[in-house]
C-alpha positions in Angstrom: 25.9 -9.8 -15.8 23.6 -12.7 -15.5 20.0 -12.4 -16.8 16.8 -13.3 -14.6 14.5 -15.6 -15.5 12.2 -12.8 -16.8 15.1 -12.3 -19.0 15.8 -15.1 -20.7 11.9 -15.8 -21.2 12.2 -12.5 -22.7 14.5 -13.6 -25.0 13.4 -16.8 -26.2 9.8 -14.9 -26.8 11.6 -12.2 -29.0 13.2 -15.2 -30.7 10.1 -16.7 -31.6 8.4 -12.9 -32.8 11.9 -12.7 -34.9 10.7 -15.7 -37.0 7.3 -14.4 -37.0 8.5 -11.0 -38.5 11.7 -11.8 -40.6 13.5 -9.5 -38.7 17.0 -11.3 -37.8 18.4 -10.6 -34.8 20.2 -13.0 -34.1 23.4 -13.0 -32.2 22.7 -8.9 -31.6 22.3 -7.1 -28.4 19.0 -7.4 -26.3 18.5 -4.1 -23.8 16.0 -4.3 -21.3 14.5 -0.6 -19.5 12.2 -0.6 -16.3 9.1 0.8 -15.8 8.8 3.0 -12.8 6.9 3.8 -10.0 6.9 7.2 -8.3 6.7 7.4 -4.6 6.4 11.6 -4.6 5.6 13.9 -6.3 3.3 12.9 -8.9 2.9 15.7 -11.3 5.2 17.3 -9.8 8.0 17.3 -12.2 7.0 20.1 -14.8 5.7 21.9 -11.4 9.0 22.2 -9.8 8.8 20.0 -7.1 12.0 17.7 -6.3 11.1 13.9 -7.3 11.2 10.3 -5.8 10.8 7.2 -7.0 12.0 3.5 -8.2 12.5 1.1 -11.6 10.1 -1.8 -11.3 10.2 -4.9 -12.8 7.7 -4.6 -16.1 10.0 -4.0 -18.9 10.6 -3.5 -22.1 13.4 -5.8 -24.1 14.7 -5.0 -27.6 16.8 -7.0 -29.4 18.6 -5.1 -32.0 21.6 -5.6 -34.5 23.3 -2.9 -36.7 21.2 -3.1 -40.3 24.4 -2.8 -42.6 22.8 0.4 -44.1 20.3 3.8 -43.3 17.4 1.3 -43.2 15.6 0.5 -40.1 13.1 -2.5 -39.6 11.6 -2.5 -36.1 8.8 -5.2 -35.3 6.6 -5.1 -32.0 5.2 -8.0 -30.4 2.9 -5.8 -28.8 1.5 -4.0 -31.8 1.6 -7.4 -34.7 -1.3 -5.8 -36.4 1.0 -2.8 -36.9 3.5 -5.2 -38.7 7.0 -4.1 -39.6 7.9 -0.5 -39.1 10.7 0.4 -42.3 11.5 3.7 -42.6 15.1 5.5 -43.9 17.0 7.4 -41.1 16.6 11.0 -41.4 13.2 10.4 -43.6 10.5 10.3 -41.3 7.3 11.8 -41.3 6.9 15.2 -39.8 6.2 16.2 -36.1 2.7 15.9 -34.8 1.2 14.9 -38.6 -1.7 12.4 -38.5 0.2 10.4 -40.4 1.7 9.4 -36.8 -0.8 10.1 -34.6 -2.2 6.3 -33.7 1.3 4.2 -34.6 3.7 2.9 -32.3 6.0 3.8 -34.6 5.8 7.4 -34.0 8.2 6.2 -30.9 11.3 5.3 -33.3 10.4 8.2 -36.2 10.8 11.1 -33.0 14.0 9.4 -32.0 15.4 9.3 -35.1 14.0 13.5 -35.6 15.6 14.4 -32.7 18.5 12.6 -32.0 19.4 14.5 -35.5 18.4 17.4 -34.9 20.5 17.0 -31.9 23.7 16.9 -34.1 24.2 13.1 -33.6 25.3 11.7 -37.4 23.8 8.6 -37.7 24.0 6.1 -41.0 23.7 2.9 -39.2 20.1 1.6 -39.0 19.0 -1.4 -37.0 16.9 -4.5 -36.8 14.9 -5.1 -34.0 12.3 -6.8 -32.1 10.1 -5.5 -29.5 8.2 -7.2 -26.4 7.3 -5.3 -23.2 5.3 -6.3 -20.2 4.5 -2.6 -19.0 0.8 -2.0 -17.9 -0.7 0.7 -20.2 -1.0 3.9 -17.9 0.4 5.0 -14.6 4.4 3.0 -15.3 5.7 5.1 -18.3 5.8 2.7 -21.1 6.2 5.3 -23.4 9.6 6.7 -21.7 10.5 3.0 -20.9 10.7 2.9 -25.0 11.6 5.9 -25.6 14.7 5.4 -23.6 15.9 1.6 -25.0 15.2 3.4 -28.9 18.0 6.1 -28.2 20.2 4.0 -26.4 20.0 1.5 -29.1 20.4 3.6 -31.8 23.3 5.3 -30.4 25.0 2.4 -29.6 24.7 0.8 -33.3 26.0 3.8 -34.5 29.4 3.5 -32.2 28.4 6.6 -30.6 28.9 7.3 -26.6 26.8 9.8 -24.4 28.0 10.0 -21.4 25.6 12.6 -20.0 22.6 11.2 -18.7 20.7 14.2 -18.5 21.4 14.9 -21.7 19.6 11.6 -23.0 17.0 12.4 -20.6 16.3 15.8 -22.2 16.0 14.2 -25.6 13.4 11.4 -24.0 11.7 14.1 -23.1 11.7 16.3 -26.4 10.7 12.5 -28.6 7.5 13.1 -26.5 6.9 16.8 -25.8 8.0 18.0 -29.9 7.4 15.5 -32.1 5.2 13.2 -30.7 2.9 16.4 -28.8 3.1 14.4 -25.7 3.4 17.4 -22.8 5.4 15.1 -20.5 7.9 16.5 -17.4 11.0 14.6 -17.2 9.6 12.5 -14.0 9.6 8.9 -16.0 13.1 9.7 -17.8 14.6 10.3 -14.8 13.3 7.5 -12.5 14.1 5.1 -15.7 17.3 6.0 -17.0 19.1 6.6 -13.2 17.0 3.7 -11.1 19.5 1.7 -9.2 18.3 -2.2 -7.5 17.2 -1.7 -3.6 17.5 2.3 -3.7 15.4 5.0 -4.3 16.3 7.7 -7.0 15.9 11.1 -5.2 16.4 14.0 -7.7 16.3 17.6 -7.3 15.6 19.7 -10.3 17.7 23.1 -8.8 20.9 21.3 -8.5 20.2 18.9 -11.6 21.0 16.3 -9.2 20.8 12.2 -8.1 20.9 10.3 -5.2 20.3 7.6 -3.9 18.1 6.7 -1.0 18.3 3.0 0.7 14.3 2.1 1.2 13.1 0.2 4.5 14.8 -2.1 6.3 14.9 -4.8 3.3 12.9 -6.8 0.8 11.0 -8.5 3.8 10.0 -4.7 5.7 7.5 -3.9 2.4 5.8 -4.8 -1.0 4.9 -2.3 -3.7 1.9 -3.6 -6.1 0.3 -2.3 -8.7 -2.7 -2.4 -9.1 -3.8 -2.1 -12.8 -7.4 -1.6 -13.9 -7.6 -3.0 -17.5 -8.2 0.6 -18.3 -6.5 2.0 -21.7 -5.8 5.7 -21.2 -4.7 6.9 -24.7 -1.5 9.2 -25.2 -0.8 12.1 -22.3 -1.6 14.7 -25.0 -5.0 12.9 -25.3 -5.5 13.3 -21.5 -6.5 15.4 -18.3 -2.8 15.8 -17.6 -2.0 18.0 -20.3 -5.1 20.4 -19.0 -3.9 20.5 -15.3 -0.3 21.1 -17.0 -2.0 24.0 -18.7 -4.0 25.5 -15.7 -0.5 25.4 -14.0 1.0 27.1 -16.6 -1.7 29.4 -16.4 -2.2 29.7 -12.6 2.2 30.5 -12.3 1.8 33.7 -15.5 -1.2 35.0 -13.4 0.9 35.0 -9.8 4.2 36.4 -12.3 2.1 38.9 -13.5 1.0 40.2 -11.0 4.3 40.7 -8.8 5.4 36.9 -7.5 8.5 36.2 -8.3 8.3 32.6 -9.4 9.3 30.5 -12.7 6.6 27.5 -10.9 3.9 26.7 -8.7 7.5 25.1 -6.2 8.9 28.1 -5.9 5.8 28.9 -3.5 7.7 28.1 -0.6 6.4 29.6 2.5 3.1 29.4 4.3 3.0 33.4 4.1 3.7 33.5 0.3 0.7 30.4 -0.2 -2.0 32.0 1.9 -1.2 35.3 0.6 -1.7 33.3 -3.4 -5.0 31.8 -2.4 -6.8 35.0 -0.2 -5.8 36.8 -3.9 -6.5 33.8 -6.4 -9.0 31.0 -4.8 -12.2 33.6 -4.8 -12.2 34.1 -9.0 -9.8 30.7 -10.1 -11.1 27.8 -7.2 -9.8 25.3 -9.7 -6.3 26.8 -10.0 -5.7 27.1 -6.9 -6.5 23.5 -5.9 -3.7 22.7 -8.5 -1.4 24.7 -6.0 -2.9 23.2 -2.6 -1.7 19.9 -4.2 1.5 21.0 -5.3 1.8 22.6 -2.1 1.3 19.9 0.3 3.0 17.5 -1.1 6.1 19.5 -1.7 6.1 19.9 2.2 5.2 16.3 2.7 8.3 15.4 0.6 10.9 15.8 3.1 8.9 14.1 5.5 8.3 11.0 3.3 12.4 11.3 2.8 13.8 11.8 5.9 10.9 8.5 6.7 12.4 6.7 3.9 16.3 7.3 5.4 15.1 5.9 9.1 13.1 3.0 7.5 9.6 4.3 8.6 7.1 2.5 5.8 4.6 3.4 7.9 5.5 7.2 7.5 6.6 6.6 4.1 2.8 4.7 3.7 1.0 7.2 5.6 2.4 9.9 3.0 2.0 8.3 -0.2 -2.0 7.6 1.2 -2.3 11.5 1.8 -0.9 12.4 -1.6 -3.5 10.3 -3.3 -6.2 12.3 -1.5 -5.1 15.4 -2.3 -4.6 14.0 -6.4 -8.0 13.0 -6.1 -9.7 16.1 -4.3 -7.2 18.7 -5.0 -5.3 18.2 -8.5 -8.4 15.9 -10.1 -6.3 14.1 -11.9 -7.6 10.6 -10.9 -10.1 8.2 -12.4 -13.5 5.9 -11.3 -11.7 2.8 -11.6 -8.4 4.3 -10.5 -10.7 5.2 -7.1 -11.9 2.2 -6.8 -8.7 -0.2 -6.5 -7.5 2.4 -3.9 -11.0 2.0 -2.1 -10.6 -1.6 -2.2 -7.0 -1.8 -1.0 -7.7 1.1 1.7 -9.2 -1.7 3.5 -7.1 -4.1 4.1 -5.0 -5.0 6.9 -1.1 -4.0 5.9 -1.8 -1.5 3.3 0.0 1.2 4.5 -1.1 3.6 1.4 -2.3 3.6 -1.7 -2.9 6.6 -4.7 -3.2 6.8 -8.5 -0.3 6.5 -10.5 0.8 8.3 -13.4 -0.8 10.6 -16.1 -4.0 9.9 -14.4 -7.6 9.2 -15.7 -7.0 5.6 -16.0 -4.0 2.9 -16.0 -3.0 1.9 -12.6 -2.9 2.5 -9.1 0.3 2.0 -6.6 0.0 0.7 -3.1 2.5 0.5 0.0 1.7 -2.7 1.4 3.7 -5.4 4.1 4.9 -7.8 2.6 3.2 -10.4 4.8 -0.4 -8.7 3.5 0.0 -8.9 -0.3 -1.4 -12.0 -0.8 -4.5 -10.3 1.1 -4.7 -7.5 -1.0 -4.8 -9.8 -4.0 -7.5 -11.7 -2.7 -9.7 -8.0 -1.8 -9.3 -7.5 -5.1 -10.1 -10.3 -7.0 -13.5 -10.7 -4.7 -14.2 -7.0 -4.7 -12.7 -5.2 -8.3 -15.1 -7.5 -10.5 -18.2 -7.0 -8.8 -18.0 -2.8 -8.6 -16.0 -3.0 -12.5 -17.7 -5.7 -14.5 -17.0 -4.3 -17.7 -12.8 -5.2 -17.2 -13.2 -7.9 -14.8 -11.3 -10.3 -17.3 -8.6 -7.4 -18.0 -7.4 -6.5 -14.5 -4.4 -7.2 -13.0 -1.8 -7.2 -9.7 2.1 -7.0 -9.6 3.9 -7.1 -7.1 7.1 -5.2 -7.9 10.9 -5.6 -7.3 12.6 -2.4 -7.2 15.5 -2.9 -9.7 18.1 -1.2 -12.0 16.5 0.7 -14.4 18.8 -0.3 -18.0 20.7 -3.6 -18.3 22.5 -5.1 -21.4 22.9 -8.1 -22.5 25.1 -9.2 -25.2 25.4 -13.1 -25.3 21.5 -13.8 -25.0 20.5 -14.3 -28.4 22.6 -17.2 -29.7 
């Protein structure tokens, strides 16, 4: 497999931080994981709702080399204040302790919890050096990590999962149990399976993926995000873990009280949702604008789908425009700046849709846009974001993304 040029950049960069840090890695393996961007349903993963999306092209790339012993050495080039992180497999600190609680490193302690408490023996540390490219909020940089860490360490240790759920479950439990992140599975997924040119559609019931062909090619559409120089801290920090919570809530309240539901999905039918809000929206408004969300986009999802299998971006645009509306009015899960690159982009020419992305509150935004207009939408930006968000007009920024495979490994990049 030949790298990109983003690669091999990549890898003359981690060469440089490996001299900076003392961490030798040369000659090892260099894995690189996507970010990703989720074209429906946001949020709607620990909801129920089936899930769409793409890898993009911000990544991170580890290089990483057995250690000869149980010790680990793992340098970031995007935390050097944090310096080396040394710690003994098996001997890390414990889940959730504040000890943890502002480090990077709680990323490589939680593998190394759960992959053991997992049953996986490992005794073979690593070195490695760490660079990513990932926008802070809104492409899952924290699964993006989480992911290349497990893959990594497995594979120093000569060990061979071949069950991709399974390494998609133990993403998920590095965030949800020792880290205290209440993450769904949405970023794992979209990761981990995301194959160049398709979409990755995956439906929870069936524990299922397929893959969707988007548009008629790399000319028919653009997707950009839109970043707002916005740090949002960790998603147990965060609005999304209280709408995961009201959620939680809202589905014991229905169960209770005769539906017979395990989530706010399984509300299927127009009858079964009207009869929910004439019982719930009175006493619980907010709760039951959680569910209107879910709701319509859950519908909407087969829509954007069967729009994505004809080739109908403006369909698929159209959709992905409405979601945002209804995570702004419905699920509140958005943010002032987040609004305001989507108010910007809503007016130009070629947009086809825009929305929030991700955990919400800030991060990035996500627009649909022609390919022919994203020059345009730069421009909009770079006149209009500075003048309504002065305080990050020297931190924003625009991608336009490639939709490509979500893990590649290279074994011959680093000398």
């Amino acid at each position: 497999m030949q790298p990109t040029l983003q690669d091999a950049w990549a890898a003359e960069k981690i060469q440089k931080l490996s001299k900076q840090s003392g961490i030798d890695v040369a000659a090892g393996k260099l894995r690189r994981t996507s970010s990703r961007f989720c074209l429906s349903v946001e949020h709607g993963d620990y909801n129920g709702t089936e899930l769409f999306g793409v890898g993009t092209d911000r990544f991170i790339w580890m290089a990483y080399k057995p250690s000869g012993s149980d010790k680990c050495r793992i340098f970031s080039g995007n935390f050097p204040d944090d310096g080396v992180v040394e710690f003994t497999l098996g001997d890390v600190p414990q889940p959730g302790s504040q000890k943890i609680a502002d480090t990077w490193a709680r990323f490589p302690y939680g593998v190394d919890f759960v992959l053991r408490r997992e049953g996986y023996r490992l005794s073979q540390g690593i070195n490695a050096v760490i660079y990513g490219n990932i926008p802070g909020g809104g492409m899952s940089r924290s699964a993006s990590l989480t992911l290349n860490l497990i893959l990594s360490l497995l594979d120093a240790n000569e060990i061979q999962e071949n069950d991709r759920f399974r390494i998609v479950d133990m993403a998920q439990q590095v965030e949800n149990d020792y880290i205290g992140s209440p993450c769904g599975k949405l970023d794992q997924i979209m990761i981990l399976f995301a194959r160049e040119g398709f979409g990755t559609y995956y439906n929870p019931k069936k524990r299922s993926v397929e893959y969707v062909p988007l548009g008629k090619g790399p000319d028919d559409f653009s997707i950009v995000v839109m970043d707002t120089g916005t740090v949002r801290p960790g998603l147990e920090k965060s609005t999304y873990k209280i709408r995961r919570a009201e959620c939680e809530k809202l589905v014991a309240m229905l169960q209770r009280t005769g539906y017979k539901i395990s989530c706010l999905a399984d509300i299927k039918t127009d009858a079964l949702y009207e009869k929910a809000l004439a019982q719930f929206a009175g006493p619980y408004p907010d709760l039951t604008d959680r569910l209107r969300y879910i709701f319509g986009a859950r519908k909407r999802f087969y829509e954007m789908l069967d729009a994505w299998k004809r080739g109908d971006i403006e369909t698929v645009g159209r959709i992905f425009r409405r979601d945002g509306i209804g995570l702004r009015d419905d699920y509140k899960i958005s943010g002032p700046e987040l609004e305001t690159m989507c108010d910007i982009a809503r007016t130009v020419p070629g947009v086809l849709g825009e929305r929030m992305l991700g955990g919400g509150d800030k991060g990035a935004a996500g627009a649909i846009v022609r390919a022919a207009a994203v020059d345009d939408l730069k421009a909009a930006i770079d006149t209009a974001y500075p003048r309504s968000r002065p305080a990050f007009a020297d931190k924003y920024a625009v991608h336009s993304c490639k939709i490509v495979a979500g893990v590649r490994l290279y074994e011959n990049l680093l000398g």
